[in-house]
Biopython code that builds the backbone (N, CA, C, O; Angstrom):
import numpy as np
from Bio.PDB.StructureBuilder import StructureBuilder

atoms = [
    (1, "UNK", "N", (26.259, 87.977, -94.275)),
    (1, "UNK", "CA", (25.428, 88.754, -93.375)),
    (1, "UNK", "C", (25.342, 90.177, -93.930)),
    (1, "UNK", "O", (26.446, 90.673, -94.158)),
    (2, "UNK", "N", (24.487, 90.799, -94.147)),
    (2, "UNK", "CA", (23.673, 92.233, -94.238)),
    (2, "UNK", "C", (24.541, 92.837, -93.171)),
    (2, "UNK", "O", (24.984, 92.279, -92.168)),
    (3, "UNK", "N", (24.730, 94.266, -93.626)),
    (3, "UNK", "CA", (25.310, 95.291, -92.799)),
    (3, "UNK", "C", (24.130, 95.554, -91.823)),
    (3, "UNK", "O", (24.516, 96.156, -90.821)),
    (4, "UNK", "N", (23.029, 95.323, -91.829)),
    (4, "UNK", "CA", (21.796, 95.493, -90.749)),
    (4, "UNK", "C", (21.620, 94.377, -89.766)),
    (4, "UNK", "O", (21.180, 94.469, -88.621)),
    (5, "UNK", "N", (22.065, 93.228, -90.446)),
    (5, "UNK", "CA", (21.914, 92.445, -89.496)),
    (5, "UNK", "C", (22.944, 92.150, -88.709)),
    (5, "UNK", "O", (22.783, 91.404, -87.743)),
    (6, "UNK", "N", (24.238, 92.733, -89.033)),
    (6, "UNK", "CA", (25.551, 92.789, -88.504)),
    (6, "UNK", "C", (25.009, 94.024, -87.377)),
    (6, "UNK", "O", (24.753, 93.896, -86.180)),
    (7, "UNK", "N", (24.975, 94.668, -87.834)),
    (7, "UNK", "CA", (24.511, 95.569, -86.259)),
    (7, "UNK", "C", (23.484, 95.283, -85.450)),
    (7, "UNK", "O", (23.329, 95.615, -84.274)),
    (8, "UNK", "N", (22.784, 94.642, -86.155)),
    (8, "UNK", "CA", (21.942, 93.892, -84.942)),
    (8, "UNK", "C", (22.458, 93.046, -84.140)),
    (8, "UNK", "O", (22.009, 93.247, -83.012)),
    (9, "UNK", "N", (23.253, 92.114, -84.171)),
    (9, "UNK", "CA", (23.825, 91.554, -83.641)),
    (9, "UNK", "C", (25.036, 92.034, -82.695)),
    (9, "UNK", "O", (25.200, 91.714, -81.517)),
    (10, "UNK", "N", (25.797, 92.823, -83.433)),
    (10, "UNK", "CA", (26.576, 93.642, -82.663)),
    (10, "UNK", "C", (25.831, 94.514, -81.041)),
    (10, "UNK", "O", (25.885, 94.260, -79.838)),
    (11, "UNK", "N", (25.311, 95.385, -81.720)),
    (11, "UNK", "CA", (24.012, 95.662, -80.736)),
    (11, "UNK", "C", (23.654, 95.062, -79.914)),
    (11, "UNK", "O", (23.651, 95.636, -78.825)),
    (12, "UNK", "N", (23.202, 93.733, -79.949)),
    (12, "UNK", "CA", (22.921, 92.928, -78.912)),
    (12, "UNK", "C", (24.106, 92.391, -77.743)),
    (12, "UNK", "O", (23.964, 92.083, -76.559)),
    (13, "UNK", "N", (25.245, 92.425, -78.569)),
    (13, "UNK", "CA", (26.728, 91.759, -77.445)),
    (13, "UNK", "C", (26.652, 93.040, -77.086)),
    (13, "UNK", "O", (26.022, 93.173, -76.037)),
    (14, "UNK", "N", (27.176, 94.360, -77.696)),
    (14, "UNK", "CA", (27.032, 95.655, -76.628)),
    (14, "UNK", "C", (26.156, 95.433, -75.467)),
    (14, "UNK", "O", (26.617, 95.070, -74.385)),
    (15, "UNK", "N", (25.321, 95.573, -75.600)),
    (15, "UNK", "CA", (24.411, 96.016, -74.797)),
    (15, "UNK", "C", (24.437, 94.678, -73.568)),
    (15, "UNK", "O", (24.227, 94.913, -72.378)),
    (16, "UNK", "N", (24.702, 93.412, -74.049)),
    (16, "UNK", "CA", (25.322, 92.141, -73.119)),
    (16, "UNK", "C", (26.127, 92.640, -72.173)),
    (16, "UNK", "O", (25.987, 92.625, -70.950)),
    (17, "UNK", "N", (27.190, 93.192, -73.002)),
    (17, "UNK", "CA", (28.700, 93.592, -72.028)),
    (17, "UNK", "C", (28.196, 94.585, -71.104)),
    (17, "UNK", "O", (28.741, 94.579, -70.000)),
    (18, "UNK", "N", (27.263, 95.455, -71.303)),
    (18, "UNK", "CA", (26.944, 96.518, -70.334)),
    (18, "UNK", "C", (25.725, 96.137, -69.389)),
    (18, "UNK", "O", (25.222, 96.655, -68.392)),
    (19, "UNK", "N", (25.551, 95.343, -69.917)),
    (19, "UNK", "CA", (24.768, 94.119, -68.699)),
    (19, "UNK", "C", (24.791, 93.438, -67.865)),
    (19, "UNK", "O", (23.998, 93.219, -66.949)),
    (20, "UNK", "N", (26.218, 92.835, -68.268)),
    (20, "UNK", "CA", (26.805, 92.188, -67.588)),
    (20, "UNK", "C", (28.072, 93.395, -66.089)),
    (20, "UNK", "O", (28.297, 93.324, -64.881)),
    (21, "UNK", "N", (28.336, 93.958, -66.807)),
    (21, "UNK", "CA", (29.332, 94.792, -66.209)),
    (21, "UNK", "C", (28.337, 95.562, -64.947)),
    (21, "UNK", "O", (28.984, 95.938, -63.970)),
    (22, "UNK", "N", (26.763, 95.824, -64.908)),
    (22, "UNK", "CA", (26.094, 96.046, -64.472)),
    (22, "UNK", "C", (25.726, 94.851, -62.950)),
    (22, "UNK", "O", (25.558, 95.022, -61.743)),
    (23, "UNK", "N", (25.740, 93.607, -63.929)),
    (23, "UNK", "CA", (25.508, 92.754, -62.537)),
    (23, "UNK", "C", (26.797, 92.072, -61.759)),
    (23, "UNK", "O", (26.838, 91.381, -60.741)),
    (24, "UNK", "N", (27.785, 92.524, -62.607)),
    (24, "UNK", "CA", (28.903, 92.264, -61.439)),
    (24, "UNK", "C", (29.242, 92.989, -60.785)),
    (24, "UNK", "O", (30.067, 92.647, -59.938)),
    (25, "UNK", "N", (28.746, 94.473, -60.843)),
    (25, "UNK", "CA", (29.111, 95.847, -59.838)),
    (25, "UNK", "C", (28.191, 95.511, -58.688)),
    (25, "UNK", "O", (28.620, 95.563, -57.535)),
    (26, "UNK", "N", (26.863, 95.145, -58.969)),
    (26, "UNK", "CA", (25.991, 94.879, -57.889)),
    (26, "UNK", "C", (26.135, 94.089, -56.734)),
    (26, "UNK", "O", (25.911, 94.308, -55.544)),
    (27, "UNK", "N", (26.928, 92.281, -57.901)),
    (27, "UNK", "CA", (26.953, 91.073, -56.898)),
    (27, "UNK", "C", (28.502, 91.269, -56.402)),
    (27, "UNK", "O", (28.983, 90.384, -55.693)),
    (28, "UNK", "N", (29.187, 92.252, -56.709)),
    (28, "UNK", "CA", (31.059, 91.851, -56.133)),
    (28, "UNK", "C", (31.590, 93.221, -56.185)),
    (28, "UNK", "O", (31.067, 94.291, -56.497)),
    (29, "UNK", "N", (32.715, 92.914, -55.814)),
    (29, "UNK", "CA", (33.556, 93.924, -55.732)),
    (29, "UNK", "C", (34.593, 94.562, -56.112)),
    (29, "UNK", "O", (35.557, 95.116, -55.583)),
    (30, "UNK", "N", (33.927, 94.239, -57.839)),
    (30, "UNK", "CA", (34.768, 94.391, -58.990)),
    (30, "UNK", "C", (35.155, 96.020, -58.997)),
    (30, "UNK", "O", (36.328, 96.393, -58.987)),
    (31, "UNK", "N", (33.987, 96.968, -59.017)),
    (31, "UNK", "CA", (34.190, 97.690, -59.305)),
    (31, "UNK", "C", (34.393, 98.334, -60.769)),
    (31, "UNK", "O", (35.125, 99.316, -60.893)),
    (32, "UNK", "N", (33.675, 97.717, -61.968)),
    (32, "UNK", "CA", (34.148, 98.276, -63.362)),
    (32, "UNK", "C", (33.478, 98.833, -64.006)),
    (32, "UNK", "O", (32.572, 98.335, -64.673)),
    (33, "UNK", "N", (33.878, 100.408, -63.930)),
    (33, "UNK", "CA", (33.530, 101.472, -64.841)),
    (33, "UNK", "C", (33.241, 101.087, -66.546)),
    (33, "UNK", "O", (34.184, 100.828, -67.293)),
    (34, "UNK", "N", (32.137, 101.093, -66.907)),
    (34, "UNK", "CA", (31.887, 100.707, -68.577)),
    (34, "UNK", "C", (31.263, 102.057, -69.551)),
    (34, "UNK", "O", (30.106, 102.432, -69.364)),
    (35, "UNK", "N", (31.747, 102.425, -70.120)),
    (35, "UNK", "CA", (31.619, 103.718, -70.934)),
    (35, "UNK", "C", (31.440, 103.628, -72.234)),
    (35, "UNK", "O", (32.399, 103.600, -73.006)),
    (36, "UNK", "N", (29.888, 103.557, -72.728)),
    (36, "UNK", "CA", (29.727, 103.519, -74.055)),
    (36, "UNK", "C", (29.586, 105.159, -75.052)),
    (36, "UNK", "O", (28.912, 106.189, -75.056)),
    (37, "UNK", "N", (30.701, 104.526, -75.791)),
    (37, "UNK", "CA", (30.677, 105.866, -77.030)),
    (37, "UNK", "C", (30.373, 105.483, -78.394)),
    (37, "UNK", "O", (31.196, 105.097, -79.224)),
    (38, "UNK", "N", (28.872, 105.647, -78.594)),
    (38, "UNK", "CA", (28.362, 104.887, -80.157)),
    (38, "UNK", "C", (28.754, 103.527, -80.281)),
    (38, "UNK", "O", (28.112, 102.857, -79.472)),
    (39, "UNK", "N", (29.501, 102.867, -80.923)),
    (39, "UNK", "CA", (30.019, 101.677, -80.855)),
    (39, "UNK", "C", (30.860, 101.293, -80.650)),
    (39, "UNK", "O", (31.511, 100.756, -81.546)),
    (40, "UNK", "N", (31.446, 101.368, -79.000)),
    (40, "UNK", "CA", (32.719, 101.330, -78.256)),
    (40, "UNK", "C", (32.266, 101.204, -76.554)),
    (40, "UNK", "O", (31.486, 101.980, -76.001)),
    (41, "UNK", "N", (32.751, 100.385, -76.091)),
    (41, "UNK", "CA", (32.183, 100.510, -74.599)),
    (41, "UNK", "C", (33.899, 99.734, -74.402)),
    (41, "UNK", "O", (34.490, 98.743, -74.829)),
    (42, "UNK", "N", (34.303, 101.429, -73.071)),
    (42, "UNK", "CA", (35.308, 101.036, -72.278)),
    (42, "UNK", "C", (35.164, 100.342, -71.085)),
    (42, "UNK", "O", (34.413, 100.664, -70.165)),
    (43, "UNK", "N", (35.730, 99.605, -71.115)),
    (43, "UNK", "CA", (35.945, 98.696, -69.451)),
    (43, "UNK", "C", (36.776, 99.564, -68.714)),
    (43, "UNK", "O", (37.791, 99.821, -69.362)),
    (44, "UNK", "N", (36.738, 100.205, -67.436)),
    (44, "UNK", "CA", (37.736, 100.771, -66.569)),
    (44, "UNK", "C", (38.027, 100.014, -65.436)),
    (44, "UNK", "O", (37.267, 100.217, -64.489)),
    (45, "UNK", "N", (39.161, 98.972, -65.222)),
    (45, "UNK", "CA", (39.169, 98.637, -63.640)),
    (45, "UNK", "C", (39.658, 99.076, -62.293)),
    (45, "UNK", "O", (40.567, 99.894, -62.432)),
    (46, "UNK", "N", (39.479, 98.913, -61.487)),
    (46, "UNK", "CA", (40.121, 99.765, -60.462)),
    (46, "UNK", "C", (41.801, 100.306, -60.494)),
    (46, "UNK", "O", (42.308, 101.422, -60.386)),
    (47, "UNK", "N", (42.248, 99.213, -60.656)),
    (47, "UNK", "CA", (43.577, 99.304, -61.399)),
    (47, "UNK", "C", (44.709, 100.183, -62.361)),
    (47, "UNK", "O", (45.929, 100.346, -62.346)),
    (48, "UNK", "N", (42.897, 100.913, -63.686)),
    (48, "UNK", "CA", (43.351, 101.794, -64.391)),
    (48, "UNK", "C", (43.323, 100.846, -65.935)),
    (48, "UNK", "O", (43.469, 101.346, -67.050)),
    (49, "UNK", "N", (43.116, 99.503, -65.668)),
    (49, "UNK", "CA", (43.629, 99.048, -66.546)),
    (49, "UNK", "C", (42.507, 98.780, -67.507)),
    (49, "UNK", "O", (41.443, 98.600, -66.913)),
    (50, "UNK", "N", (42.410, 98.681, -69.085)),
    (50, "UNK", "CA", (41.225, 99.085, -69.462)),
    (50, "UNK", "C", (40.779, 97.604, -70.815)),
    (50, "UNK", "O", (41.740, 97.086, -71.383)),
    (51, "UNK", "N", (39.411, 97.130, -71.145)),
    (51, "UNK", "CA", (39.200, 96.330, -72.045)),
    (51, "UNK", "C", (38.278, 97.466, -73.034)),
    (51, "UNK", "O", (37.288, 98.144, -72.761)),
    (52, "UNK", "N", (39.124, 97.321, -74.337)),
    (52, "UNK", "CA", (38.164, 98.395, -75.144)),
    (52, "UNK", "C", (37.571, 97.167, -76.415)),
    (52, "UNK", "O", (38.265, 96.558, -77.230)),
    (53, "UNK", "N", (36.040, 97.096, -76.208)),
    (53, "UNK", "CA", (35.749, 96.291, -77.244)),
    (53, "UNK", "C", (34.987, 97.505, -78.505)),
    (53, "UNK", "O", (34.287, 98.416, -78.064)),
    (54, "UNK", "N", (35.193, 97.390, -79.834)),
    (54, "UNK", "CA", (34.597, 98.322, -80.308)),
    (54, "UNK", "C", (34.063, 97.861, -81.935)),
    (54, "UNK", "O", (34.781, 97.061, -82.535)),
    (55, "UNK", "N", (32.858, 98.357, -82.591)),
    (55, "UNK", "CA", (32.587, 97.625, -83.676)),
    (55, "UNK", "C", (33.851, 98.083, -84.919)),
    (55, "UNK", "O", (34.530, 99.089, -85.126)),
    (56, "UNK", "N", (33.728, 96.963, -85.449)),
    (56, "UNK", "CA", (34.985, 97.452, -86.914)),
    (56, "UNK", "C", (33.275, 97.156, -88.356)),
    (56, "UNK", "O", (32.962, 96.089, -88.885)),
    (57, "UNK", "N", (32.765, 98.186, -88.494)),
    (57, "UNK", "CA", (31.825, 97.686, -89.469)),
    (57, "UNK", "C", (32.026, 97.436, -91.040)),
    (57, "UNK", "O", (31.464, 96.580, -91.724)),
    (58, "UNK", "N", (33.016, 98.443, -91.464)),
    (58, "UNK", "CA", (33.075, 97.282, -93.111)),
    (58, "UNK", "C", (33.708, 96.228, -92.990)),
    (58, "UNK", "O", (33.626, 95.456, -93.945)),
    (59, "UNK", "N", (34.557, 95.808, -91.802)),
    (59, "UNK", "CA", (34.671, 94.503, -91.527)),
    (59, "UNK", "C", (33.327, 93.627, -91.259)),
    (59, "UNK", "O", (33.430, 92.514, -91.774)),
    (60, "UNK", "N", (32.357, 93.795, -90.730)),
    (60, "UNK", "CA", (31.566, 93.207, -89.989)),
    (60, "UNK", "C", (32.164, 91.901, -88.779)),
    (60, "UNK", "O", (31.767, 90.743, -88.643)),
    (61, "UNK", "N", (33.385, 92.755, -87.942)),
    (61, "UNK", "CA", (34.030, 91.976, -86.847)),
    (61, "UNK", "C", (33.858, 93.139, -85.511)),
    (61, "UNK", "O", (33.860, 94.369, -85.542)),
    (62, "UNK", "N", (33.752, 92.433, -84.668)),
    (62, "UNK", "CA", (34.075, 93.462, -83.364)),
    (62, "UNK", "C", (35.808, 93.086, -82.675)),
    (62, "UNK", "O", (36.483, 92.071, -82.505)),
    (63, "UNK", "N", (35.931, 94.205, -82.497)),
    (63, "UNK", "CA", (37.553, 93.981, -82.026)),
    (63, "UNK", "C", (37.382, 93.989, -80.060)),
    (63, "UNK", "O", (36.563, 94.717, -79.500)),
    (64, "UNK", "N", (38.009, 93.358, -79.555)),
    (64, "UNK", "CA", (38.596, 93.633, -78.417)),
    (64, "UNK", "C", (40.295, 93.940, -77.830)),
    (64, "UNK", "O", (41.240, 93.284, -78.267)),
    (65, "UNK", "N", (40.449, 94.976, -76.846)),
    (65, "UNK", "CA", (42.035, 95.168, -77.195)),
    (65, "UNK", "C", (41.599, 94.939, -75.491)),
    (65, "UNK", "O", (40.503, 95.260, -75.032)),
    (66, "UNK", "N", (42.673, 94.340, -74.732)),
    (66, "UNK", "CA", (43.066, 93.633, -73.467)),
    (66, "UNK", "C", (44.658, 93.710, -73.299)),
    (66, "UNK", "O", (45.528, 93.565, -74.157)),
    (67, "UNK", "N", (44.772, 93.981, -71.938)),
    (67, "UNK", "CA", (46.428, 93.840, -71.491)),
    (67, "UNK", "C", (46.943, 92.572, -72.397)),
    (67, "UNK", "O", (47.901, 92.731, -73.153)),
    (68, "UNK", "N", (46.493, 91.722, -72.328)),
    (68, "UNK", "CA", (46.658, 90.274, -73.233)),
    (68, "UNK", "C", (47.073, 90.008, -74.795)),
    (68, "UNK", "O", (47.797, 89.204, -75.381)),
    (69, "UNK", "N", (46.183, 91.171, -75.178)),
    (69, "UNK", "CA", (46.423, 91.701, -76.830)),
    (69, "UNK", "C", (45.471, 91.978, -77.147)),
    (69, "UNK", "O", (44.641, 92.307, -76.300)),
    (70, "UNK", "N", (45.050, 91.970, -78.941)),
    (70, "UNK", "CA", (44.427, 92.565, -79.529)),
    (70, "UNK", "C", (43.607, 91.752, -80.314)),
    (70, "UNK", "O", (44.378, 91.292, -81.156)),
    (71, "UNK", "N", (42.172, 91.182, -80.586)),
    (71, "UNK", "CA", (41.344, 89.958, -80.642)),
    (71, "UNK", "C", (40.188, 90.843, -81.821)),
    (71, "UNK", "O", (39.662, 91.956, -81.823)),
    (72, "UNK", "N", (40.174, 89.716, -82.693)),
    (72, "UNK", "CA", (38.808, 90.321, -84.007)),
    (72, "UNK", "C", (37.922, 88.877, -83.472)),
    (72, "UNK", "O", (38.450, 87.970, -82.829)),
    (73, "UNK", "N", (36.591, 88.904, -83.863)),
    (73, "UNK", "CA", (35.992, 88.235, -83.391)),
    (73, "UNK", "C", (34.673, 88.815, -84.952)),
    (73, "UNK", "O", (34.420, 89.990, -85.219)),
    (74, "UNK", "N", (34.067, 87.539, -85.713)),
    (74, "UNK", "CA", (33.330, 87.061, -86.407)),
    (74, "UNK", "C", (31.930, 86.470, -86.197)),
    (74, "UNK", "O", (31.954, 85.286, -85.863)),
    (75, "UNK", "N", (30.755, 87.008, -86.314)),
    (75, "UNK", "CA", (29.883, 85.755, -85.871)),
    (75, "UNK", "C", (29.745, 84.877, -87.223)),
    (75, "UNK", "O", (29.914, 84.916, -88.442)),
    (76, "UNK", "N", (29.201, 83.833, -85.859)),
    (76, "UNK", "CA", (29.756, 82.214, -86.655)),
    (76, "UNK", "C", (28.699, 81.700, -87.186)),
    (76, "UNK", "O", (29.152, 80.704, -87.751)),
    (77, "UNK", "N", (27.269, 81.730, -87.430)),
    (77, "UNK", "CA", (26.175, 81.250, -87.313)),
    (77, "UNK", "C", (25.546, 81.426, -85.937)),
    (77, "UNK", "O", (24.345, 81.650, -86.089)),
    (78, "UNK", "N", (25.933, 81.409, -84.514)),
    (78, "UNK", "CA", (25.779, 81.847, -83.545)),
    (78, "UNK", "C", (26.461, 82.450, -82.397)),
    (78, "UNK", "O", (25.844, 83.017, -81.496)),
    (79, "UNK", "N", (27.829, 82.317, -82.434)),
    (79, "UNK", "CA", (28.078, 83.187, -81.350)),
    (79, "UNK", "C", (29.449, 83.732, -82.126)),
    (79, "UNK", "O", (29.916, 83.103, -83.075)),
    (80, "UNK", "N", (30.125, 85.122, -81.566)),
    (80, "UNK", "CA", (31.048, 85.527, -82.096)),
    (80, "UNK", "C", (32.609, 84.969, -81.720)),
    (80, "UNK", "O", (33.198, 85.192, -80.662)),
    (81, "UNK", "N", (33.039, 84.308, -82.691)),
    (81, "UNK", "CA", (34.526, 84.207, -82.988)),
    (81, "UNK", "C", (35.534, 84.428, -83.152)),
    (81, "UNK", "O", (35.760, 84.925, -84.255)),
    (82, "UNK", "N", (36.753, 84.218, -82.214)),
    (82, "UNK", "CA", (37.981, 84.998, -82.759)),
    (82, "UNK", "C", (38.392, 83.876, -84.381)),
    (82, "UNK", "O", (38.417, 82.677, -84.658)),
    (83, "UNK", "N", (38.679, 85.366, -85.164)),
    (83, "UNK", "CA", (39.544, 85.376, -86.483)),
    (83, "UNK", "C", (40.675, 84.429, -86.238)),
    (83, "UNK", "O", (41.107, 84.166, -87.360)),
    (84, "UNK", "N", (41.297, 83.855, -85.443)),
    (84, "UNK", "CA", (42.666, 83.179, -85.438)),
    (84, "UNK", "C", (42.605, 81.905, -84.502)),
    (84, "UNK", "O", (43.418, 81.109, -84.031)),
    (85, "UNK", "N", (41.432, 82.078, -84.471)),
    (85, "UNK", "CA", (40.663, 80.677, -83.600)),
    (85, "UNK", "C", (40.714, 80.721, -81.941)),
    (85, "UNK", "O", (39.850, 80.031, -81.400)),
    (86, "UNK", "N", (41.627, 81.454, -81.055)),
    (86, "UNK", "CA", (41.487, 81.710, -80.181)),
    (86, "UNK", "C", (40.410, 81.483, -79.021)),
    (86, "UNK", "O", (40.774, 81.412, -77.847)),
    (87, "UNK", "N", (38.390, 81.316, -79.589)),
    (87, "UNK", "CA", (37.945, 81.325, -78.469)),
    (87, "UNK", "C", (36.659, 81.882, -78.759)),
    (87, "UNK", "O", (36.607, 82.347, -79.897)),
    (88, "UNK", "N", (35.985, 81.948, -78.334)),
    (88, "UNK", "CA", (34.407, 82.926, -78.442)),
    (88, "UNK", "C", (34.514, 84.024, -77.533)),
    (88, "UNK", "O", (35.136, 83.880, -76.481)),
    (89, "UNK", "N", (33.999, 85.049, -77.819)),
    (89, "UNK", "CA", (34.108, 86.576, -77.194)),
    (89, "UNK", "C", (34.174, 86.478, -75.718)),
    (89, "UNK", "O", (35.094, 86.741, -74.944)),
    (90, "UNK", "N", (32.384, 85.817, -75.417)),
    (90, "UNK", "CA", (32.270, 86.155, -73.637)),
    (90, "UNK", "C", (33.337, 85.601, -72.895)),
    (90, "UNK", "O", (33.858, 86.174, -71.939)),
    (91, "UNK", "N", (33.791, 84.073, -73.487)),
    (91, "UNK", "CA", (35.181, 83.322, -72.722)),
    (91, "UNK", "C", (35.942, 84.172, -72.662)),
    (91, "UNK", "O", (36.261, 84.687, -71.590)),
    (92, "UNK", "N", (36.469, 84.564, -73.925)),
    (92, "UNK", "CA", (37.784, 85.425, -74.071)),
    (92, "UNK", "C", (37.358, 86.931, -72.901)),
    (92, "UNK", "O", (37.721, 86.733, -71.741)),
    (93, "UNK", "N", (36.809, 88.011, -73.103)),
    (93, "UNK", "CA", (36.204, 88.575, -72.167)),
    (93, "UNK", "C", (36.140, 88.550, -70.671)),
    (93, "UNK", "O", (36.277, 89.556, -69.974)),
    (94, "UNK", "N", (35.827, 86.794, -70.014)),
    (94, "UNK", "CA", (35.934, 86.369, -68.991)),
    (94, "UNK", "C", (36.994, 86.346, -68.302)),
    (94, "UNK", "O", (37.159, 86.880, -67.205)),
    (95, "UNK", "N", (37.932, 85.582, -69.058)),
    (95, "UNK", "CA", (39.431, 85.099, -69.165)),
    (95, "UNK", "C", (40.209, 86.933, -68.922)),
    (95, "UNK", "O", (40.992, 87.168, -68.002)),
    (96, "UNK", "N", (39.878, 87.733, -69.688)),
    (96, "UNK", "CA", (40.718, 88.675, -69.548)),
    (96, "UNK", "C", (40.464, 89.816, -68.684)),
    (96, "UNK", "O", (41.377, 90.438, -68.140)),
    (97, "UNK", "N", (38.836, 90.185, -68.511)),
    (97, "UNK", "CA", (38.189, 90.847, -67.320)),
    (97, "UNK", "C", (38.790, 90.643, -66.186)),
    (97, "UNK", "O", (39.260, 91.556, -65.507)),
    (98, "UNK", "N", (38.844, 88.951, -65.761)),
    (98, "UNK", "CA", (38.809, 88.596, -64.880)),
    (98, "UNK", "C", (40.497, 88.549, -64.370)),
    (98, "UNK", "O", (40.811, 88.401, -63.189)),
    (99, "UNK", "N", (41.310, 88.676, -65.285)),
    (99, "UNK", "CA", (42.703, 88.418, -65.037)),
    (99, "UNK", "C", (42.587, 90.261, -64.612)),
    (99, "UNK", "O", (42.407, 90.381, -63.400)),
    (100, "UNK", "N", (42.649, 91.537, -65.299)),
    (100, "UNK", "CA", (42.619, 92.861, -64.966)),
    (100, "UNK", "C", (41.968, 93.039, -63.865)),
    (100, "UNK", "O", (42.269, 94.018, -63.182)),
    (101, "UNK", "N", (40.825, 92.061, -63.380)),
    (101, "UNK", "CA", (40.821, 92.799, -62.059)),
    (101, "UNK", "C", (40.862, 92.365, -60.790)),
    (101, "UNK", "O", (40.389, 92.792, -59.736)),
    (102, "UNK", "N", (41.592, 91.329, -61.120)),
    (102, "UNK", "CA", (42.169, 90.191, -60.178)),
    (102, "UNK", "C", (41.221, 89.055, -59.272)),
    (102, "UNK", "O", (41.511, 88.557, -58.184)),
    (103, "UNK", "N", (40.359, 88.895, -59.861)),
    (103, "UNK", "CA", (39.437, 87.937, -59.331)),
    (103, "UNK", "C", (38.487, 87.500, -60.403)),
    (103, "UNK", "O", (38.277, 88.110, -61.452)),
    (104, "UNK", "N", (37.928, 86.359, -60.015)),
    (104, "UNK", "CA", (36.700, 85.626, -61.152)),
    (104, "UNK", "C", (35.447, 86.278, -61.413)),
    (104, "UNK", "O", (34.528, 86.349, -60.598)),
    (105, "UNK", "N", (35.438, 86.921, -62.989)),
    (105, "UNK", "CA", (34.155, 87.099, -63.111)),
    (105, "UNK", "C", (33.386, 86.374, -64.127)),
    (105, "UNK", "O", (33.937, 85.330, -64.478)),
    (106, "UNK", "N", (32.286, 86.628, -64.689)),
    (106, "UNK", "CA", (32.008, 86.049, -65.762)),
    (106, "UNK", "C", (30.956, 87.073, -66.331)),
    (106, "UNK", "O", (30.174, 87.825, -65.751)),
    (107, "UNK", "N", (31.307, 86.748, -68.211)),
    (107, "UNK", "CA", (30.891, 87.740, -69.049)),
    (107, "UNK", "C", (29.649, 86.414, -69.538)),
    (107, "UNK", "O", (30.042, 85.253, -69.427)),
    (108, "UNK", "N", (28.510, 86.607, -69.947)),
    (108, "UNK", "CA", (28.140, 85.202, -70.912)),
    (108, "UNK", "C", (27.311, 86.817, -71.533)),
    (108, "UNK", "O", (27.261, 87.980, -71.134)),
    (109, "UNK", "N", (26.717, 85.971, -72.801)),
    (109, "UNK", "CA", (25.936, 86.125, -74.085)),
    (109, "UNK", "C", (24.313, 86.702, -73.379)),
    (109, "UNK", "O", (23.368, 86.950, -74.127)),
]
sb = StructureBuilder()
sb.init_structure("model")
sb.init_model(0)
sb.init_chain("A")
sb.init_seg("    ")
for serial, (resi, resn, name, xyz) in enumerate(atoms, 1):
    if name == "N":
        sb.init_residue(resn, " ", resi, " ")
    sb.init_atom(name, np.array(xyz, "f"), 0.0, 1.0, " ", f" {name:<3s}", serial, name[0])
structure = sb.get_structure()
């Protein structure tokens, strides 16, 4: 993959996550603050407790760091991958959003 088309893509899950974080403030009572800085968008939950996903570009991986740990993620031909096999982003995302702010949400693509 092209360093252009790596940010295109990247670009596009950003802007997902802040989409998403958008329609779960609306439909529930999540409450989660999302703060994009260039290529970094913080998750804040009520809690304090925080998901920082952010681009790693001469990698061409996006990282996520979660109470849970610390996750690289690859795209695969179509959706992005954890490096250690772990899971695809929005699951992983879901899984850990949803554990920080103590109820079910969901992240998708």
């Amino acid at each position: 993959m092209t360093d252009p088309e790596f940010m295109d893509r990247a670009e596009i899950l950003l802007k997902a996550v802040e989409a998403n974080c958008d329609r779960i403030n609306d439909s529930t009572d999540a409450d989660i603050d999302n703060q994009r800085t260039g290529g970094m968008v913080t998750l804040t939950f009520p809690n304090r407790s925080q998901i920082i996903i952010n681009l790693q570009k001469p990698l061409q991986e996006i990282w996520m760091a979660a109470k849970s740990g610390g996750y690289h993620y690859k795209f695969n031909s179509d959706q992005w991958m954890d490096t250690k096999g772990q899971g695809e982003f929005f699951a992983s995302l879901t899984r850990d959003a949803s554990a920080q702010a103590g109820e079910p949400l969901t992240f998708t693509a």
